[in-house]
C-alpha angles and dihedrals in degrees: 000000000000092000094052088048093055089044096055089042088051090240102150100165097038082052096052088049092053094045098042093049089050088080106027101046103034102015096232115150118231120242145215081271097047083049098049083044086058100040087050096049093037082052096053088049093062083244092129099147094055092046087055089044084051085051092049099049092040106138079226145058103268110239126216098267080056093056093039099062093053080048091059098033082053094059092042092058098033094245091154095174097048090045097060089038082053087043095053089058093048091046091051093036098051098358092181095069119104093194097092095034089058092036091051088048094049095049085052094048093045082055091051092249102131107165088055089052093041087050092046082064101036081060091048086057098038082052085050089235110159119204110237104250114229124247144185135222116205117187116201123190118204 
């Protein structure tokens, strides 16, 4: 959609205006997908105290994929407080997901604090979240 184009262009203003008319001009009202759009590209844009302030006035629950763009957008831009605030909704909202454990524990070992990113994955274990392993499919035609 528009919004994720402007997110991935970097075109914040051009994104609020979008989002915003949405409603006012043609009185659509934004959905789960419009919100997590907005957080993204609030999140790209270092604007991570206005993307947790969207999550926060959302008409709706925010859902995991919400939390964990201001996860990501936290560790891009080394916020570590608001991270592992991010992190806490996504483990109580699909706790058996490793993403934000590993992500929490990322954005602590880039800032040197390694106990708290060793006890972000001792309570992954303790949880008894597994990490999904990669893999690899080769075709070969003969």
């Amino acid at each position: 959609n528009i919004l994720s184009g402007c997110s991935h262009a970097g075109l914040l203003e051009d994104g609020w205006h979008y989002f915003v008319s949405m409603n006012r001009d043609y009185a659509i009202t934004p959905a789960m997908e419009h919100f997590v759009c907005m957080i993204d590209l609030l999140g790209r844009a270092g604007q991570l105290a206005e993307a947790e302030d969207l999550i926060n006035d959302m008409p709706m629950r925010p859902h995991a994929p919400t939390w964990m763009n201001l996860l990501g957008a936290s560790r891009i831009h080394g916020d570590i407080e608001r991270g592992a605030h991010a992190a806490e909704h996504v483990f109580e909202l699909d706790p058996e997901n490793a993403a934000p454990y590993v992500l929490l524990s990322n954005i602590y070992a880039a800032a040197g604090r390694w106990d708290d990113a060793t006890k972000v994955l001792k309570v992954m274990n303790d949880r008894g979240v597994k990490k999904n392993t990669g893999s690899s499919l080769i075709e070969i035609n003969k």
